[in-house]
ChimeraX commands (.cxc) that place a marker at each C-alpha (Angstrom):
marker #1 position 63.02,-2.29,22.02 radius 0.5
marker #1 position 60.54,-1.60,24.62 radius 0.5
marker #1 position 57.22,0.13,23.45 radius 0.5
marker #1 position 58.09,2.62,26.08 radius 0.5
marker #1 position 60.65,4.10,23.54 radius 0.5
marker #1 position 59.45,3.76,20.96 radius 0.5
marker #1 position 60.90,6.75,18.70 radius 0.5
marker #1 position 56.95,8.16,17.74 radius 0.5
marker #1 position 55.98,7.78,21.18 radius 0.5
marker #1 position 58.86,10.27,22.27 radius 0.5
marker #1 position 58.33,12.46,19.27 radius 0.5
marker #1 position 54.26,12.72,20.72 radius 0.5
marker #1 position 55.27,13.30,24.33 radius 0.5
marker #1 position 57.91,15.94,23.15 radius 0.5
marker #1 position 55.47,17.57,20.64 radius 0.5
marker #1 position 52.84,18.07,23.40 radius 0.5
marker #1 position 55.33,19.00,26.22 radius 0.5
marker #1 position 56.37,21.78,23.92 radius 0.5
marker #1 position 52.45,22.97,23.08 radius 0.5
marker #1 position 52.36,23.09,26.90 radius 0.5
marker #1 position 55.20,25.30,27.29 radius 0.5
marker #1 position 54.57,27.48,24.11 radius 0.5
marker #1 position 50.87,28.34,24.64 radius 0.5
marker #1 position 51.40,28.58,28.69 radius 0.5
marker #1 position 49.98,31.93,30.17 radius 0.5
marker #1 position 47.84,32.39,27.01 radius 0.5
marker #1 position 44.37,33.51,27.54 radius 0.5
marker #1 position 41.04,34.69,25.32 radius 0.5
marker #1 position 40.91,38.37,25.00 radius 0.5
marker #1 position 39.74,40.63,27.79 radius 0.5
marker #1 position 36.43,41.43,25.79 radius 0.5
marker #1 position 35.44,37.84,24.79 radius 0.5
marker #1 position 31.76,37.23,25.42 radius 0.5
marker #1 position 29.58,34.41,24.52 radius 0.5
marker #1 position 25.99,33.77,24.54 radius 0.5
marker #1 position 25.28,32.52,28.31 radius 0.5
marker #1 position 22.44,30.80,27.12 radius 0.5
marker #1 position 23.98,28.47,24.19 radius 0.5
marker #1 position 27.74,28.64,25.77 radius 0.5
marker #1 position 27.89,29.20,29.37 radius 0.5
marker #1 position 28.38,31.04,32.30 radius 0.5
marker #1 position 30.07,34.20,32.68 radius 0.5
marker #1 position 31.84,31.99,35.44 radius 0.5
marker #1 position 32.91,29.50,33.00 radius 0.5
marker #1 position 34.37,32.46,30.10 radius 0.5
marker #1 position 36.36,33.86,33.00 radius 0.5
marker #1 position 37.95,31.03,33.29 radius 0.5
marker #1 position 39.32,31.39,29.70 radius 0.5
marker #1 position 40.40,34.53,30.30 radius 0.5
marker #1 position 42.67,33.31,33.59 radius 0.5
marker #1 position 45.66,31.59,31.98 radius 0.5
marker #1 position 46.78,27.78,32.83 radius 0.5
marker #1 position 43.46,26.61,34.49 radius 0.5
marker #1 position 42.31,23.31,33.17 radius 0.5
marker #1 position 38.93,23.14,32.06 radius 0.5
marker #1 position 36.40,20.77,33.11 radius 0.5
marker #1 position 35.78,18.41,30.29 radius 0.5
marker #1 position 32.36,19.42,29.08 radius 0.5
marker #1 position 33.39,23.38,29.31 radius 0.5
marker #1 position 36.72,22.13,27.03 radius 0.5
marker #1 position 34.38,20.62,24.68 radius 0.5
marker #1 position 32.01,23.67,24.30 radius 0.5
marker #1 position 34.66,25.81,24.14 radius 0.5
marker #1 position 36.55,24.27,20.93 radius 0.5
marker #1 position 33.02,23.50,19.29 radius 0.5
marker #1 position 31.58,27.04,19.76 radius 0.5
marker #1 position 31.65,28.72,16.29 radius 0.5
marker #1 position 31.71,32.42,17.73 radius 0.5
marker #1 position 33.83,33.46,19.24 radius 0.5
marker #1 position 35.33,37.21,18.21 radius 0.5
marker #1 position 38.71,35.79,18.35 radius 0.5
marker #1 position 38.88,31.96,17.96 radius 0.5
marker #1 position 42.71,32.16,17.34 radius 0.5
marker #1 position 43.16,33.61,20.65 radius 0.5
marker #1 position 40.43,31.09,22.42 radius 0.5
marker #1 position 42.13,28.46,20.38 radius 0.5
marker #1 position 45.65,29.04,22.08 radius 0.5
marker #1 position 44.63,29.34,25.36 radius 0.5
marker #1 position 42.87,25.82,25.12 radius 0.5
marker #1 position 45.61,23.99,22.70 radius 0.5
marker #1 position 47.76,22.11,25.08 radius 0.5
marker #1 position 44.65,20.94,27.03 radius 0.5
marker #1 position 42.94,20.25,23.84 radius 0.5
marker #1 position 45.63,18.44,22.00 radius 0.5
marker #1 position 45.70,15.88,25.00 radius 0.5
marker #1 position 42.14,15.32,25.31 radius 0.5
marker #1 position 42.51,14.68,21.47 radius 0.5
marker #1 position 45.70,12.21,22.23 radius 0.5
marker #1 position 44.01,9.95,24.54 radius 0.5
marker #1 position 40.28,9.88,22.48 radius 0.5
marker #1 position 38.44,11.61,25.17 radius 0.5
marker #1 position 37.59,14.34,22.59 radius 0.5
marker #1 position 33.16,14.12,22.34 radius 0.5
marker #1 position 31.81,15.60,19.10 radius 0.5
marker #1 position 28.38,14.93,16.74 radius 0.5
marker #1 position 29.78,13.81,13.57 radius 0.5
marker #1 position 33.42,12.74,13.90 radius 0.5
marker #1 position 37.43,14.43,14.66 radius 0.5
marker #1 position 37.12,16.25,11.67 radius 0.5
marker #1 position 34.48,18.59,14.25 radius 0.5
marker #1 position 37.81,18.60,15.92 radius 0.5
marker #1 position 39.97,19.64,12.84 radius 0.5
marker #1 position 37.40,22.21,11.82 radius 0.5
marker #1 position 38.44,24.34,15.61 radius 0.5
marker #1 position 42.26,24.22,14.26 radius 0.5
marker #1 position 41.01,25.57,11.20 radius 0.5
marker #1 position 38.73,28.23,12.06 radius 0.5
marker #1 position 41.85,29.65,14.70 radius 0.5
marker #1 position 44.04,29.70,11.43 radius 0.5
marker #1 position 46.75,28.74,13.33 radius 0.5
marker #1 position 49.10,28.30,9.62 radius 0.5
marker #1 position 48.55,32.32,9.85 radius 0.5
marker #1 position 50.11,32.28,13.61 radius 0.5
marker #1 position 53.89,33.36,14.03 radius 0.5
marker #1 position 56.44,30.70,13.43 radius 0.5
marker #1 position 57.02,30.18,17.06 radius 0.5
marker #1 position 53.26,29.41,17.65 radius 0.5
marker #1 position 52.90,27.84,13.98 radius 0.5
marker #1 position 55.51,25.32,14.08 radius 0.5
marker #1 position 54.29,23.87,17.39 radius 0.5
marker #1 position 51.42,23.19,16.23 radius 0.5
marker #1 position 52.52,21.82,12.73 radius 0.5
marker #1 position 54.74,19.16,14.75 radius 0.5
marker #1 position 52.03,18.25,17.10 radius 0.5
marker #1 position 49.76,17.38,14.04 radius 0.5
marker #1 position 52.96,15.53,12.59 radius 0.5
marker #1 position 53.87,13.84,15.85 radius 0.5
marker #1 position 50.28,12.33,16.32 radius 0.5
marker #1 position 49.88,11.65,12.67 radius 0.5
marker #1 position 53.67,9.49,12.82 radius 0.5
marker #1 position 52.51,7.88,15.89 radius 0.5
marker #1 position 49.33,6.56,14.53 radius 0.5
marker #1 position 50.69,4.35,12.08 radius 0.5
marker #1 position 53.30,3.45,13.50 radius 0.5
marker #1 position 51.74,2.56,16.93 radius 0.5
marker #1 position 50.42,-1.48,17.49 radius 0.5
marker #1 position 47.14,-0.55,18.57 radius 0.5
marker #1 position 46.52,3.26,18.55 radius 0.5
marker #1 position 43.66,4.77,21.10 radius 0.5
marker #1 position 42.59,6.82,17.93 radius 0.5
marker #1 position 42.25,5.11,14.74 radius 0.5
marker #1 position 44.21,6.06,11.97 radius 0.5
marker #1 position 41.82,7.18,10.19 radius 0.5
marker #1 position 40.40,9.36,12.56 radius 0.5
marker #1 position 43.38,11.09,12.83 radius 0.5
marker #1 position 44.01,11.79,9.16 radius 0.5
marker #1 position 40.78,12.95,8.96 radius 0.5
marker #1 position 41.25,15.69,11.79 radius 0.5
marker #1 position 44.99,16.50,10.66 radius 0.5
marker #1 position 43.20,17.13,6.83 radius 0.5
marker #1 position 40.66,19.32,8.18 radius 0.5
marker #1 position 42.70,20.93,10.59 radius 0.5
marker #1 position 45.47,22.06,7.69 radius 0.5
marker #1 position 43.40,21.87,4.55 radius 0.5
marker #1 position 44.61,19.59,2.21 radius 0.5
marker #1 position 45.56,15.82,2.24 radius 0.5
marker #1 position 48.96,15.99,0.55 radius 0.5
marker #1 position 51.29,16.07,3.70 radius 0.5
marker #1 position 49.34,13.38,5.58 radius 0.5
marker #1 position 49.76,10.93,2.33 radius 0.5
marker #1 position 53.30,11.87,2.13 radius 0.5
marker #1 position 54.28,10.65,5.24 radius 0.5
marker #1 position 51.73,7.44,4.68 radius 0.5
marker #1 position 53.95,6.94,1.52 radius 0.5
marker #1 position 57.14,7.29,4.14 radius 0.5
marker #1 position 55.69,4.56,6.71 radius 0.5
marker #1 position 55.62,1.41,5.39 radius 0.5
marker #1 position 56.04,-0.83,7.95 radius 0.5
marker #1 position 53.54,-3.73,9.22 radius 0.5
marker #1 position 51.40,-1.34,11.14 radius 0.5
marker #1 position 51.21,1.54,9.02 radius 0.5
marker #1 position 50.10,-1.44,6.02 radius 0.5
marker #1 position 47.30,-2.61,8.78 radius 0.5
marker #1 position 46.42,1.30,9.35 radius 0.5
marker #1 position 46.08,1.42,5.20 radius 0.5
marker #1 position 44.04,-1.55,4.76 radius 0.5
marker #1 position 41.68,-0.44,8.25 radius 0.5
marker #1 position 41.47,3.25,6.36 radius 0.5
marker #1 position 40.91,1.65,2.74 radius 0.5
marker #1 position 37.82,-0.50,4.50 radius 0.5
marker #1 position 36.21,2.85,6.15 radius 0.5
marker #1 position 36.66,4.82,3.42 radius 0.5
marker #1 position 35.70,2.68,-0.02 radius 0.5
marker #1 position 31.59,2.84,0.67 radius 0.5
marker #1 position 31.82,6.75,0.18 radius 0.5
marker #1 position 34.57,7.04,-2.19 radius 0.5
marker #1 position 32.29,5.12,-4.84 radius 0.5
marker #1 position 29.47,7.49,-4.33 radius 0.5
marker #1 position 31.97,10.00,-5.38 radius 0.5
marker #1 position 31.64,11.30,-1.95 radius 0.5
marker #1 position 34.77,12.25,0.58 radius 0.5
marker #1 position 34.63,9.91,3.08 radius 0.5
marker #1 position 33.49,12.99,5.48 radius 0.5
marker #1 position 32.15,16.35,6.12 radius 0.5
marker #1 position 34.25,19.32,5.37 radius 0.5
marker #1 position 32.92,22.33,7.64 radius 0.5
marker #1 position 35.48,24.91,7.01 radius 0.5
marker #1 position 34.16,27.08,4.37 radius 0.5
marker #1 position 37.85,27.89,2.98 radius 0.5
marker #1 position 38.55,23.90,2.30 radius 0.5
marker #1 position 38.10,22.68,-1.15 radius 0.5
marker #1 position 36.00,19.29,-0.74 radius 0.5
marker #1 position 36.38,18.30,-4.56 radius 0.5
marker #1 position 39.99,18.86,-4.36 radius 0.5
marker #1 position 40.50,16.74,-1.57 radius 0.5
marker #1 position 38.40,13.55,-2.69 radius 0.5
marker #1 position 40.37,13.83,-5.88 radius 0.5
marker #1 position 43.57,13.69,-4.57 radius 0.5
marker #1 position 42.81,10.72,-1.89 radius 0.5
marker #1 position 41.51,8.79,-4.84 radius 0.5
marker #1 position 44.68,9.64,-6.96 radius 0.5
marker #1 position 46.74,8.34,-4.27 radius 0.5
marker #1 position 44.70,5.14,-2.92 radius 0.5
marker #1 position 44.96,4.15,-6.94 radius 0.5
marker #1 position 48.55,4.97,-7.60 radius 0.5
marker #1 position 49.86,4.15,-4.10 radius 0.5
marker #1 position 47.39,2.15,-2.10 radius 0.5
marker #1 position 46.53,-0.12,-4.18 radius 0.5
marker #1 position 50.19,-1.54,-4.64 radius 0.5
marker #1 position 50.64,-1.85,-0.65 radius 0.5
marker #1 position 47.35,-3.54,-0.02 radius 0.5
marker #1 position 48.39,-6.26,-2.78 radius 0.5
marker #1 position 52.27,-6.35,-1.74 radius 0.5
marker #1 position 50.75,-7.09,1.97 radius 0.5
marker #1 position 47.81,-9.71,1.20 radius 0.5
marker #1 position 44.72,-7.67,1.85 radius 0.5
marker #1 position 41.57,-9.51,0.62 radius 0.5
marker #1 position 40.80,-9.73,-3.14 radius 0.5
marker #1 position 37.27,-8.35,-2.28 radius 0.5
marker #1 position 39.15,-5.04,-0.53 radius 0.5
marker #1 position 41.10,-4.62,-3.37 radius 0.5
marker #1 position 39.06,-4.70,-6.24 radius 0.5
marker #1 position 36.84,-2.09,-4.31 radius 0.5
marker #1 position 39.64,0.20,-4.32 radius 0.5
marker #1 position 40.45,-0.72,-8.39 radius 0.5
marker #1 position 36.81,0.45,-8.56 radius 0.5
marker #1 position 37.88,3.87,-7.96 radius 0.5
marker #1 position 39.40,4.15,-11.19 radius 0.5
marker #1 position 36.12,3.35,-13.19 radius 0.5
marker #1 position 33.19,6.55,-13.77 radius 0.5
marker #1 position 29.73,5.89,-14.33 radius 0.5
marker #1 position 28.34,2.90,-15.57 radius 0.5
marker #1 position 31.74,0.90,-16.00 radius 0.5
marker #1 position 31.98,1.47,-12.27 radius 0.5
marker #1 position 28.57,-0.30,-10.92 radius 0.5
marker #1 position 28.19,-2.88,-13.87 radius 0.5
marker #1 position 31.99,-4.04,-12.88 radius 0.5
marker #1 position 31.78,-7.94,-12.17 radius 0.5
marker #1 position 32.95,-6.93,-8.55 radius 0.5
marker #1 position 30.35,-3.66,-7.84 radius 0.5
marker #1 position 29.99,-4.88,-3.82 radius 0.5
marker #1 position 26.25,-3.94,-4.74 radius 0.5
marker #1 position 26.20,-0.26,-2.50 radius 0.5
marker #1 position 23.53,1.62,-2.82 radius 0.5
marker #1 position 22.92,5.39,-2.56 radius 0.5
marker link #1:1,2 radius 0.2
marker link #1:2,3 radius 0.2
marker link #1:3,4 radius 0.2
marker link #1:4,5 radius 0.2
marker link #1:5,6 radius 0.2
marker link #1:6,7 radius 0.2
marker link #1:7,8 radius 0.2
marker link #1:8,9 radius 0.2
marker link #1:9,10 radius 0.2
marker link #1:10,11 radius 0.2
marker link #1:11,12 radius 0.2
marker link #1:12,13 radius 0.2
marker link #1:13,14 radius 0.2
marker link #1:14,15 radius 0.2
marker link #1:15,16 radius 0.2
marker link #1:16,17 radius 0.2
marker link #1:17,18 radius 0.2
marker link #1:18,19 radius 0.2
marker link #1:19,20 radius 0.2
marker link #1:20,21 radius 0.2
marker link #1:21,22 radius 0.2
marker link #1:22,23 radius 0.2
marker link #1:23,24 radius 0.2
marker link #1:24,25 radius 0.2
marker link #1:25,26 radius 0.2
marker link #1:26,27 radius 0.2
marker link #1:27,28 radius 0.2
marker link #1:28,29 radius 0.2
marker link #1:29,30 radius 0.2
marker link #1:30,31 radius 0.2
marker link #1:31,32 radius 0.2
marker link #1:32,33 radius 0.2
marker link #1:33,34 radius 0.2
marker link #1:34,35 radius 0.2
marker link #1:35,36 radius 0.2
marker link #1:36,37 radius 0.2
marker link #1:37,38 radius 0.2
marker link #1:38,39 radius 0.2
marker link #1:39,40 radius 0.2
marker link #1:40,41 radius 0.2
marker link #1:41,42 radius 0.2
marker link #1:42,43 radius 0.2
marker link #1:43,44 radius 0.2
marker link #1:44,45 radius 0.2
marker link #1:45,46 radius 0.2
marker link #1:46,47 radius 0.2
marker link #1:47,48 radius 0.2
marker link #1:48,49 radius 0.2
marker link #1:49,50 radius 0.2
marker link #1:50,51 radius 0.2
marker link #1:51,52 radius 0.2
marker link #1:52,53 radius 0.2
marker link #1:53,54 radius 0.2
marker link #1:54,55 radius 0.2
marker link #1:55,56 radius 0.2
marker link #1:56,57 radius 0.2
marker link #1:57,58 radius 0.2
marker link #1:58,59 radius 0.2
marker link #1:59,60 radius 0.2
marker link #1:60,61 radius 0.2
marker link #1:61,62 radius 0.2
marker link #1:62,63 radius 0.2
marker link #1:63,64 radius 0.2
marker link #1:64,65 radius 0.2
marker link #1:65,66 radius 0.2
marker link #1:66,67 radius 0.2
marker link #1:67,68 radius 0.2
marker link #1:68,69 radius 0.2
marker link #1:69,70 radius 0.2
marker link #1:70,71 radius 0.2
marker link #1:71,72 radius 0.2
marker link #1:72,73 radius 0.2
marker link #1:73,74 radius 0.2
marker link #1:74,75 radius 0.2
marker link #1:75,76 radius 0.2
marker link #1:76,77 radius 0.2
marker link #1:77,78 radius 0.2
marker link #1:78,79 radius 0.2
marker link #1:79,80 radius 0.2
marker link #1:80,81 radius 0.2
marker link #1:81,82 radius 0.2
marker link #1:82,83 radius 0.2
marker link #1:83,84 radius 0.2
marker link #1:84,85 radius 0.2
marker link #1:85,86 radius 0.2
marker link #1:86,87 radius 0.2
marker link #1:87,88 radius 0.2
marker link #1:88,89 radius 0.2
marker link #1:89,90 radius 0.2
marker link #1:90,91 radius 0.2
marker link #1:91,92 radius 0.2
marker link #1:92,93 radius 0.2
marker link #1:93,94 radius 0.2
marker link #1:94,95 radius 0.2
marker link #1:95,96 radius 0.2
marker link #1:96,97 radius 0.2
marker link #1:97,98 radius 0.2
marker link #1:98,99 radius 0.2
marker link #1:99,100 radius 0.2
marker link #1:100,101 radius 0.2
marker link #1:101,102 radius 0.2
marker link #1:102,103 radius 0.2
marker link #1:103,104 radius 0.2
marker link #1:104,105 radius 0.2
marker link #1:105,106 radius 0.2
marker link #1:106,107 radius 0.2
marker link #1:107,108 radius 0.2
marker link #1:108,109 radius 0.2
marker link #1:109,110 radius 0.2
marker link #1:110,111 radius 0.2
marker link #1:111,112 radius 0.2
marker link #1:112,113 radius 0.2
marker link #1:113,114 radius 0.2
marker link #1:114,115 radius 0.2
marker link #1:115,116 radius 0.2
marker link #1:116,117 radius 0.2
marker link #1:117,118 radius 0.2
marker link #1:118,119 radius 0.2
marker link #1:119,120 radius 0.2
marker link #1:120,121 radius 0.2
marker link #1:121,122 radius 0.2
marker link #1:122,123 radius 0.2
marker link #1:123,124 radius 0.2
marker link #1:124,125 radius 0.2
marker link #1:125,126 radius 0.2
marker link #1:126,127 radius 0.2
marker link #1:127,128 radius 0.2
marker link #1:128,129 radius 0.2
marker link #1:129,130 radius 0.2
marker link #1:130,131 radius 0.2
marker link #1:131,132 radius 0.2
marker link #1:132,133 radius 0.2
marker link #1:133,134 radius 0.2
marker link #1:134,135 radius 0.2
marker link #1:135,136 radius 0.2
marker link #1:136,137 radius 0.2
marker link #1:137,138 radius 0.2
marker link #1:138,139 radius 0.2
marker link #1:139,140 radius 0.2
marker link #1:140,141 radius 0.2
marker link #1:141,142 radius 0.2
marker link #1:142,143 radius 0.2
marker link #1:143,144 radius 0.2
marker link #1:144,145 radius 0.2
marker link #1:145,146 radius 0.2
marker link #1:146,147 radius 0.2
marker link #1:147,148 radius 0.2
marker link #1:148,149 radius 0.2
marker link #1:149,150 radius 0.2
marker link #1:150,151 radius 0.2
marker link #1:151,152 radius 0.2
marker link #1:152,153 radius 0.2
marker link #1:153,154 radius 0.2
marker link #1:154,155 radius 0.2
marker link #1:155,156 radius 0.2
marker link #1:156,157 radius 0.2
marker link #1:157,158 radius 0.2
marker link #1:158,159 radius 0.2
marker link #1:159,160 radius 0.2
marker link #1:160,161 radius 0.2
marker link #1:161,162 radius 0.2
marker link #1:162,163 radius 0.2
marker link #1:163,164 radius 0.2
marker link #1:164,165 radius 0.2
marker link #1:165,166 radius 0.2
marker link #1:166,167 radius 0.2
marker link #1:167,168 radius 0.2
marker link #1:168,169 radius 0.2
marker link #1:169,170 radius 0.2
marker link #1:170,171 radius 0.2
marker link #1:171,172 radius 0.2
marker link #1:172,173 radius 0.2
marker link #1:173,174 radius 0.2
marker link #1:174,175 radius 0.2
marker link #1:175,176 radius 0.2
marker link #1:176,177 radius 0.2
marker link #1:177,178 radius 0.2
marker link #1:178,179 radius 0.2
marker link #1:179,180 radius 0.2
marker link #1:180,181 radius 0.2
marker link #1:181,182 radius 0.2
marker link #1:182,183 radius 0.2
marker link #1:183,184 radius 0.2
marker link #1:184,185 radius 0.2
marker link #1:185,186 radius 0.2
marker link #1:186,187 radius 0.2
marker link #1:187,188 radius 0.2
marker link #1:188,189 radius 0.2
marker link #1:189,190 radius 0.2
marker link #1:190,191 radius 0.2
marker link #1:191,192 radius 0.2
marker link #1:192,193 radius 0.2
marker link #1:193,194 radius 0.2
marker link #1:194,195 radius 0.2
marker link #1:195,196 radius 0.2
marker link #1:196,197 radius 0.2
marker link #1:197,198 radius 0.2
marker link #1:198,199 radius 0.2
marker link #1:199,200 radius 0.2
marker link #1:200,201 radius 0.2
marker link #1:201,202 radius 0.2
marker link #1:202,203 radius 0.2
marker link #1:203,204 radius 0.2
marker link #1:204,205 radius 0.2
marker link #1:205,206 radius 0.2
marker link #1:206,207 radius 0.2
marker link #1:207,208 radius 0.2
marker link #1:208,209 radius 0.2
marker link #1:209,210 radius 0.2
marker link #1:210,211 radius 0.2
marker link #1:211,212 radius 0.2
marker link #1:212,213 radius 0.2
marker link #1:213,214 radius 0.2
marker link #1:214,215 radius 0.2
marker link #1:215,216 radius 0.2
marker link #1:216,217 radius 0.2
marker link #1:217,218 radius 0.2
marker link #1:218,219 radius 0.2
marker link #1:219,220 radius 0.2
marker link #1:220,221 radius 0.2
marker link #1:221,222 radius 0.2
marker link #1:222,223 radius 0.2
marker link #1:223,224 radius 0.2
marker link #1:224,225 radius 0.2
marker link #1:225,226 radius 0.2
marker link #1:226,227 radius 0.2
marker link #1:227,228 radius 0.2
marker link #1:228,229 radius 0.2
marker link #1:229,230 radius 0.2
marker link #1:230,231 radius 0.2
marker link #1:231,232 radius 0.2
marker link #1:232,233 radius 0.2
marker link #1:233,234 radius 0.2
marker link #1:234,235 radius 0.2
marker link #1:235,236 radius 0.2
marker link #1:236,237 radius 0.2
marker link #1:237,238 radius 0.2
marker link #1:238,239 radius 0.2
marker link #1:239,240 radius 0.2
marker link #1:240,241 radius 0.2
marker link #1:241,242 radius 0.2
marker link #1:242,243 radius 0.2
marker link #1:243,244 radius 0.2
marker link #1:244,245 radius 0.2
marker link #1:245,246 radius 0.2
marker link #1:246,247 radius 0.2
marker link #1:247,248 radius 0.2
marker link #1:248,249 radius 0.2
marker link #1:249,250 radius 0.2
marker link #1:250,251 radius 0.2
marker link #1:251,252 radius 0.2
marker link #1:252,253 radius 0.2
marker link #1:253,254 radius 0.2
marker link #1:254,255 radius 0.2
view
């Protein structure tokens, strides 16, 4: 089978043709203001407010970081299918990492949206999510995009779930590439990044990664030959306090 058609590569092009046609004509309310001096021009927000122009790549970026807007949901929309391809191809800029990215989905509560606008969305996340495991050697790591799906919806449970339903040779590589980024922070009892959406339980999350990288992980990284050194730093997990650091294979972090 060509790469060309490949089956997640369709579902992504067909999840972002339909954000296209869903969100098309949308626009931020009449009465959306900004500050000029920390946004932009009143040039540049009447541009948001004229449906299907593409934005210039820096005014795209400012617009999905800005924290203020009086109606982000409505901003949000009118940006999403330009947005979700910048995010596609990795041309998406931000200061700390895509879960800057996920915090925009977030803040627009798009789960809150009308089915017809909700579901879109859902299966873009989805689409993207399928496509980067499955995908030989994806623009945006794995990783990345887990991070920015989690953020962007809350919770880590459906994003595992389908890891659990992938377990093919790339979605193992994706695991043991995730495992490596991940295992430094995760035995500082830390999540592996920031959460910036107030509503978001940070605890909860780091929990339930760890549950899953010890009950699930840690079987697929031994069933496809990761290193011994990769997995015992993942074993680690399971240990609190000083069992954890004085453990013959403590890699020696420090915090």
């Amino acid at each position: 089978m060509l790469l060309a058609d490949r089956p997640a590569r369709r579902r992504l092009s067909a999840a972002l043709d339909n954000l296209a046609v869903t969100f098309r004509g949308m626009t931020a309310r009449p009465d959306e203001h900004n500050c000029e001096c920390h946004w932009g021009s009143p040039e540049e927000l009447s541009l948001l407010k004229t449906p299907d122009v593409e934005l210039g790549p820096d005014l795209l970026r400012r617009t999905w970081q800005a924290i203020d807007w009086t109606d982000h949901a409505a901003v949000l929309r009118r940006v999403l299918p330009q947005f979700a391809a910048v995010l596609v191809a990795g041309r998406v800029e931000s200061l700390f990492g895509l879960e800057e990215a996920g915090y925009s989905f977030a803040r627009g509560r798009w789960q809150q949206w009308p089915e017809d606008h909700a579901g879109p969305v859902r299966e873009f996340l989805h689409a993207w999510w399928a496509h980067s495991l499955t995908e030989p050697d994806p623009v945006v790591p794995a990783h990345q995009v887990f991070v920015m799906c989690a953020e962007a919806s809350g919770t880590v449970r459906p994003w595992l779930a389908e890891w659990e339903k992938q377990t093919g040779y790339f979605s193992d590589r994706r695991l043991a590439e995730a495992a490596a980024e991940w295992e430094y922070e995760l035995l500082g009892d830390s999540l592996p990044w920031s959460v910036g959406w107030y509503e978001h339980d940070e605890e909860e999350m780091r929990a339930e990664l760890v549950a899953w990288l010890l009950d699930h992980a840690a079987v697929r990284l031994r069933a496809s030959g990761e290193s011994a050194d990769l997995q015992h730093r993942i074993r680690l997990l399971g240990l609190i306090g000083e069992d954890r650091w004085t453990d013959a294979h403590w890699p020696g972090h420090r915090y």
